[in-house]
C-alpha positions in Angstrom: 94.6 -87.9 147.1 97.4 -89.2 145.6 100.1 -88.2 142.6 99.0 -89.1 139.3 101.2 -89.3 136.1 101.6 -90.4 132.4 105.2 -90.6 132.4 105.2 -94.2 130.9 103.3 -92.6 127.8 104.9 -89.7 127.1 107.9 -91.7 127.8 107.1 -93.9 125.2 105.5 -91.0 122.5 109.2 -89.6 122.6 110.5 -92.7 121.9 112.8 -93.0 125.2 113.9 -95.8 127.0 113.9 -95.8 131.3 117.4 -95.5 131.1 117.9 -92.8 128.7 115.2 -90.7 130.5 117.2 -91.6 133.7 120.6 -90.3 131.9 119.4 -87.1 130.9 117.9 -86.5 133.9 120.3 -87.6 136.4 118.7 -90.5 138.2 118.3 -94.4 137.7 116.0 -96.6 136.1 114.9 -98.2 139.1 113.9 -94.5 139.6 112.3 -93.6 136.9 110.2 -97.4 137.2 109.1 -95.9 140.7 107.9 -92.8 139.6 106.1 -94.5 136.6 104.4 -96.9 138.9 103.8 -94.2 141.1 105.7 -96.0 143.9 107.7 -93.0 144.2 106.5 -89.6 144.6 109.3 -87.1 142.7 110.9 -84.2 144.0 109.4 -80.5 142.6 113.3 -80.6 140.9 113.0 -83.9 139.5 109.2 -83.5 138.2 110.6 -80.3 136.7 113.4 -81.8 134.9 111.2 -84.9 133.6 109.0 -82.4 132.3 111.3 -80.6 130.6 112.8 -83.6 128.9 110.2 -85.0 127.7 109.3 -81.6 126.1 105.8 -81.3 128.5 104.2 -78.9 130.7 104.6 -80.7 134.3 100.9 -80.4 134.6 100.2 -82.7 131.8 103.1 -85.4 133.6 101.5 -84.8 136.8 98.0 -84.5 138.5 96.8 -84.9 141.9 93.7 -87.9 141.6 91.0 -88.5 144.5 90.8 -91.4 145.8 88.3 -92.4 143.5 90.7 -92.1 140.2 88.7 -89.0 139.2 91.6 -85.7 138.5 93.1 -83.8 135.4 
């Protein structure tokens, strides 16, 4: 299994760049590229606080996906 997300999307819907996501949550772009490529697996802190500034419930940012793309 890995981590799944939509962070690029709801990124985008709320009309955010990676580096003003980054600012308000207190990381970097290269971060926030990571987590969107899901290169990077985010701390339960960091999920929560991407969650809450894109205005989401972390369990539509986030999903644990099978091996075979199947989740959510």
């Amino acid at each position: 299994m890995k981590l799944a997300n939509q962070l690029r999307e709801l990124r985008s819907q709320s009309n955010l760049t990676q580096e003003q996501l980054a600012d308000r949550v207190g990381v970097t772009r290269q971060t926030i590229i990571a987590v969107e490529k899901s290169k990077f697996i985010p701390s339960v802190k960091l999920a929560l606080e991407l969650a809450r500034a894109l205005g989401t419930p972390i369990d539509r940012l986030f999903w644990l996906q099978d091996d075979e793309g199947e989740g959510k």
